[in-house]
LUMVO-465812 format. One record per residue (C-alpha): y, x, z. Coordinates in steps of 0.5 Angstrom, whole numbers. Example, Ala and Ser with C-alpha at 12.3 -4.5 7.8 and 13.67 -1.06 7.14 Angstrom:
+-------+-------+-------+
|     Y |     X |     Z |
+-------+-------+-------+
|    -9 |    25 |    16 |
|    -2 |    27 |    14 |
+-------+-------+-------+
This chain:
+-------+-------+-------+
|     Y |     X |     Z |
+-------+-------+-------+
|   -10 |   -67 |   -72 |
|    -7 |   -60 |   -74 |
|   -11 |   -56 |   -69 |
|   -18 |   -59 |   -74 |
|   -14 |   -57 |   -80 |
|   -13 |   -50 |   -78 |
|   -21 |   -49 |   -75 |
|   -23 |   -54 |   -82 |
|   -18 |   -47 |   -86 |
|   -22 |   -42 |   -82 |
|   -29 |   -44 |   -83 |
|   -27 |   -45 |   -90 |
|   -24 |   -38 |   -90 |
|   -31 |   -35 |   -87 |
|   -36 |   -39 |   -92 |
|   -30 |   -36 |   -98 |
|   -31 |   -29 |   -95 |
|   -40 |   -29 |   -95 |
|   -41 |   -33 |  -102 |
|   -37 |   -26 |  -104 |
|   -42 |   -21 |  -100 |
|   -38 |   -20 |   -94 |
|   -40 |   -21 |   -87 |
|   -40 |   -25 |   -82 |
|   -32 |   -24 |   -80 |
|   -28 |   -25 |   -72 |
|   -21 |   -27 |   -73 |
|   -16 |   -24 |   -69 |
|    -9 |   -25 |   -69 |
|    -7 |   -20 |   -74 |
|   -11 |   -22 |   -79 |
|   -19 |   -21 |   -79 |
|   -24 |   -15 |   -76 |
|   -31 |   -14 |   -78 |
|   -36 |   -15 |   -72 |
|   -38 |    -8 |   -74 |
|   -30 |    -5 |   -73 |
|   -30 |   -10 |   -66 |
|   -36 |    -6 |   -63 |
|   -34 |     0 |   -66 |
|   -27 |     0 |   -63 |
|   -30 |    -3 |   -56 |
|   -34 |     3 |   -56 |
|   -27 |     7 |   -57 |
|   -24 |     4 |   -51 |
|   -30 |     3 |   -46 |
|   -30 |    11 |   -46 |
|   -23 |    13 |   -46 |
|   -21 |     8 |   -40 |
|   -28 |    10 |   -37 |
|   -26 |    18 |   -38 |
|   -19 |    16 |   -36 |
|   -22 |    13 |   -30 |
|   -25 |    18 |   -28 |
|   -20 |    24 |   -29 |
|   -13 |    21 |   -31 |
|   -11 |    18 |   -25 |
|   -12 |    24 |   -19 |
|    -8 |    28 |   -25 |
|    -3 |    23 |   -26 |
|    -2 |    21 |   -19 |
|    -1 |    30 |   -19 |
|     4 |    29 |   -25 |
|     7 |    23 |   -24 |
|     7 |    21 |   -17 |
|    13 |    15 |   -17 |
|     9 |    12 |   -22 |
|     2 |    13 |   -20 |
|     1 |    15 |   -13 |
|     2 |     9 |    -7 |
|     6 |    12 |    -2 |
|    10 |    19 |     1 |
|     6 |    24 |     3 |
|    -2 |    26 |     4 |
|    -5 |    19 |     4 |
|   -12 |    17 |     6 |
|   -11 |    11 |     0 |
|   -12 |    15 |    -6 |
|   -18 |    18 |    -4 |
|   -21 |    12 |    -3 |
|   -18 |     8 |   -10 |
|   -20 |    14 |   -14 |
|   -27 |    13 |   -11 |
|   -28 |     6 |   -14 |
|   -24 |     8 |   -20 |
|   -28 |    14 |   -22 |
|   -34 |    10 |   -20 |
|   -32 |     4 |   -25 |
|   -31 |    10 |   -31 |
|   -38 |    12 |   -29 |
|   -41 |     6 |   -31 |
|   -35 |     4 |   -36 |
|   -39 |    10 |   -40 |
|   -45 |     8 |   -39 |
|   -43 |     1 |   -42 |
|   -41 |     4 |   -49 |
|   -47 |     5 |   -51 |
|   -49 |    -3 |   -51 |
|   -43 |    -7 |   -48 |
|   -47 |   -14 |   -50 |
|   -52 |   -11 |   -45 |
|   -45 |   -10 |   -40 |
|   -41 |   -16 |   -42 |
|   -41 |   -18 |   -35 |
|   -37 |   -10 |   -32 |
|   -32 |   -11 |   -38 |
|   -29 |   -18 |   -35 |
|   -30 |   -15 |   -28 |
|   -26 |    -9 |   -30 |
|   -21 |   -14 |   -35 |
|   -20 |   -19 |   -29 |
|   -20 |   -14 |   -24 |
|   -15 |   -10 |   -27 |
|   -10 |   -16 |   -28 |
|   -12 |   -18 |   -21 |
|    -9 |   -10 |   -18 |
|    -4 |   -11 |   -23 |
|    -1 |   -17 |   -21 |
|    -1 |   -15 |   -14 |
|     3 |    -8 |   -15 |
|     8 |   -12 |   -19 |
|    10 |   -16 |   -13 |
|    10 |   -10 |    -8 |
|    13 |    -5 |   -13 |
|    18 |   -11 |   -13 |
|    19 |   -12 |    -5 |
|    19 |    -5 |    -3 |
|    25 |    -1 |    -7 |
|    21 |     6 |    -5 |
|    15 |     4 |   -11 |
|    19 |     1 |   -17 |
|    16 |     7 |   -21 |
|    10 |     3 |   -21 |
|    13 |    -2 |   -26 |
|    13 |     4 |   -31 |
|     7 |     7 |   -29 |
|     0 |     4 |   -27 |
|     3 |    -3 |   -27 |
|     3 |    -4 |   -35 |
|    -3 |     1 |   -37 |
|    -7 |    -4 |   -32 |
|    -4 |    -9 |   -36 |
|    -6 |    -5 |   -43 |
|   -13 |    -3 |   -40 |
|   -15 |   -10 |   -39 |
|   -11 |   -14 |   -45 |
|   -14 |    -8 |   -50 |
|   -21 |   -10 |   -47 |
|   -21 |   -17 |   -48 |
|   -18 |   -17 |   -54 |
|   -24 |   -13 |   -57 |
|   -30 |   -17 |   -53 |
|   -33 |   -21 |   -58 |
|   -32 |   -29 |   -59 |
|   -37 |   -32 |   -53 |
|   -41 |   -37 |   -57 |
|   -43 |   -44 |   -53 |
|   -50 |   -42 |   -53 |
|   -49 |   -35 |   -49 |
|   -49 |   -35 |   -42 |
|   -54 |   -42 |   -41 |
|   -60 |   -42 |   -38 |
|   -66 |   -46 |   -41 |
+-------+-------+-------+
């Protein structure tokens, strides 16, 4: 019954917002964020983790190798990781243009990011020689998808069926 009384006080606070002239609100956590100010923020972070993507992760393994770079010494690994990575920033930009068009590269990119994520996790943990990780591409994989999903907007039930 609480949970119906929550719902019941937010649809209430939706119909307060627009009989004063506002617009259609998405609630998050901490408080109420304009759909505009979503897409907008969206928009921010699909390019920033897109040029990221692209040219952060080579100069962070560069820099910061233990935190960054799997492995000792040359490895045939990052080229190919920084090949798929680099290819998913070319198409993050390209969503940022319209990422309601692209709904489906951002979930692959939150849910694949939690995936990598999670699997370095535990190898960082069972191989002493790569705890670095925890501190490096660990958590910004974790950051990239939680401020990803954070940010897409509300699914309502008529999306995604067909007929």
């Amino acid at each position: 019954m609480k949970s119906f009384t929550g719902t019941h006080d937010k649809i209430n606070e939706v119909q307060d917002v627009m009989e004063r002239g506002g617009s259609k609100m998405t609630y998050t956590q901490k408080g109420v964020m304009s759909d505009a100010t979503r897409l907008r923020c969206l928009r921010v972070v699909l390019v920033a983790v897109g040029l990221i993507f692209i040219f952060g992760i080579y100069t962070l393994a560069v820099v910061w190798p233990s935190g960054w770079a799997w492995g000792h010494g040359h490895s045939h690994y990052l080229m190919m990781i920084l090949g798929v990575y680099a290819t998913l920033g070319i198409f993050l930009l390209f969503a940022s243009k319209n990422p309601a068009a692209h709904t489906s590269l951002i979930w692959f990119t939150v849910w694949s990011s939690l995936a990598h994520a999670a699997i370095m996790a535990v190898q960082a943990l069972t191989d002493s020689a790569e705890r670095g990780h925890l501190v490096g591409d660990v958590p910004a994989l974790l950051v990239v998808a939680i401020a990803l999903a954070a940010l897409m907007p509300a699914r309502s039930d008529h999306q995604g069926s067909s007929g």
